[in-house]
C-alpha positions as CSV (number, residue, x, y, z in Angstrom):
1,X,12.5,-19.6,-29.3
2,X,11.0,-16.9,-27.8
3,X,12.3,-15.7,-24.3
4,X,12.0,-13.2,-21.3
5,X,14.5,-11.6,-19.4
6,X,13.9,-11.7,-15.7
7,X,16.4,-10.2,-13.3
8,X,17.1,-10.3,-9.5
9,X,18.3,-7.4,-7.4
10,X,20.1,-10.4,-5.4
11,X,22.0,-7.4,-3.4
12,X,18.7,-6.6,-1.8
13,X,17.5,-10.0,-2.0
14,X,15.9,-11.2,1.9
15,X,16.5,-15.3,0.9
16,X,13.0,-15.9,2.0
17,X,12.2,-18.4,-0.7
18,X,8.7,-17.2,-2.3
19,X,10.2,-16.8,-5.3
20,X,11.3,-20.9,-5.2
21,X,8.5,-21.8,-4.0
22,X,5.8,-20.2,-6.9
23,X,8.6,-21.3,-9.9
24,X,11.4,-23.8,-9.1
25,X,11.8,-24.0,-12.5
26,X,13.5,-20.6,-12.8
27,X,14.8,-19.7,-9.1
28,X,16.9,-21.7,-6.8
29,X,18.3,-21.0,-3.8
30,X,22.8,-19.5,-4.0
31,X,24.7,-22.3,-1.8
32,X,26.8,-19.7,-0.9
33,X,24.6,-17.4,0.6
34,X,21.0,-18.4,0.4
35,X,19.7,-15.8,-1.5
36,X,17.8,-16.6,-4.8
37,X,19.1,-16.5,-8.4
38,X,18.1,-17.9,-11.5
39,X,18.8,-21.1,-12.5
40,X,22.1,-22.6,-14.2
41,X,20.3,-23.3,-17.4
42,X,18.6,-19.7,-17.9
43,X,21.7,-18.0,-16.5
44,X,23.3,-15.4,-18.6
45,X,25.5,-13.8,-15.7
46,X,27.9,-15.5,-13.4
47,X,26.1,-14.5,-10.3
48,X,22.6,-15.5,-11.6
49,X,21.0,-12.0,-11.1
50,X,20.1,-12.1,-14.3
51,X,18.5,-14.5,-17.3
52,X,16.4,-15.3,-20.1
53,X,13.6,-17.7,-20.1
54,X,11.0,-19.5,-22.3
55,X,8.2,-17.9,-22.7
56,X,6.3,-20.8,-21.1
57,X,7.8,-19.7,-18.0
58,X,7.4,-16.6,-18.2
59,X,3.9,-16.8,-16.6
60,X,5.6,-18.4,-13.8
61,X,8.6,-16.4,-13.6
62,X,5.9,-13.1,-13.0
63,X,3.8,-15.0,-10.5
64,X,7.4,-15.3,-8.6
65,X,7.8,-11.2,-9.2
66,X,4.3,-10.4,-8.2
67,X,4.8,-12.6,-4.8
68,X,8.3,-11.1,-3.8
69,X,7.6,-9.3,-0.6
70,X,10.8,-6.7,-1.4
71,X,9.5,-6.8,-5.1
72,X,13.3,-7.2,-6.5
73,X,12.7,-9.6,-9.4
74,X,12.0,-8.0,-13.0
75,X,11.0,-9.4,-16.0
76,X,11.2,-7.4,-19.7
């Protein structure tokens, strides 16, 4: 399977939840401290700051980068 690697600058994430909302299927909100990271399944760091997804979401996963007002999240 084909993936791409999106990654979060969660240090300068701003928690305000546009990433969630355009692709819940990658992002979800930290319990500890609200900020965004990728979910468990496409997790390939502890913290979440980084991942690799299907290809089907990729689309997704850059609507999420194009809509982050602080324009942390990168995808290769």
């Amino acid at each position: 399977m084909k993936t791409t690697k999106v990654h979060i600058d969660r240090e300068e994430c701003t928690g305000c939840a546009q990433c969630r909302e355009a692709c819940p299927e990658v992002f979800e909100e930290g319990p500890d401290d609200n900020l965004s990271r990728i979910v468990k399944k496409y997790r390939t760091d502890d913290e979440g700051a980084q991942g690799d997804v299907p290809d089907d979401l990729a689309d997704c996963a850059r609507d999420a980068a194009d809509g982050c007002p602080v324009e942390i999240i990168t995808l290769d």
